[in-house]
N, C-alpha and C positions, 0 to 999 in steps of 0.2 A: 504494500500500500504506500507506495511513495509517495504516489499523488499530496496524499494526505499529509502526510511530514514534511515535503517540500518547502524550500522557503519560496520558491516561485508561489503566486497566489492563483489559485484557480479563480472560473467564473462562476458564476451563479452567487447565492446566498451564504454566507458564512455555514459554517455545521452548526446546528441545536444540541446535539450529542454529541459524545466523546466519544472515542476510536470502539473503548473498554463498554461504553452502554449501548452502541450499536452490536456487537460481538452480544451480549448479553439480550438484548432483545430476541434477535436470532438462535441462540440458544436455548433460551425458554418458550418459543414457539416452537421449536425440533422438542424439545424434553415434552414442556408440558401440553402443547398442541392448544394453547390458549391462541385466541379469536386476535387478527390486528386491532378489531375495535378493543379488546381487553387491553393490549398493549400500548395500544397508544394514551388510553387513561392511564395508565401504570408511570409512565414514562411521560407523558403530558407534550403530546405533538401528535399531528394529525394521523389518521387512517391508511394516508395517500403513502406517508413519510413510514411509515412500519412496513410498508408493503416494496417499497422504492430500497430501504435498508435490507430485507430481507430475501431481495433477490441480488441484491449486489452480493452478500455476505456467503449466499448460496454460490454463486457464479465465479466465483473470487477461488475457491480451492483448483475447481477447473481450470480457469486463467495460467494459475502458478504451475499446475502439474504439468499445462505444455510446453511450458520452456524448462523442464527437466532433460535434460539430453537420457 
């Protein structure tokens, strides 16, 4: 996740969460299989935003494993 630690600045809107509560989000929707609408109360940002995090976080293992030679 360089993106994210870069000092270059991305576009868009700043992050809401942190690297550790998006990782955490996603984790307790794989563990406990609670609803985005549960999570995004839990963590206090939108439905859009659980669902947007949660596929990245997904997609993200995939990513890294194809530049494993």
């Amino acid at each position: 996740m360089k993106y994210q630690t870069s000092p270059v600045t991305k576009r868009g809107p700043k992050r809401s969460l942190s690297v550790l509560e998006e990782l955490s989000i996603c984790l307790v929707r794989l563990r406990l299989g609670l609803m985005g609408r549960q999570l995004a109360d839990i963590f206090s940002v939108s439905q859009a935003q659980v669902s947007r995090i949660f596929t990245t976080w997904v997609c993200f293992p995939a990513t890294v494993s194809l530049r494993i030679p």
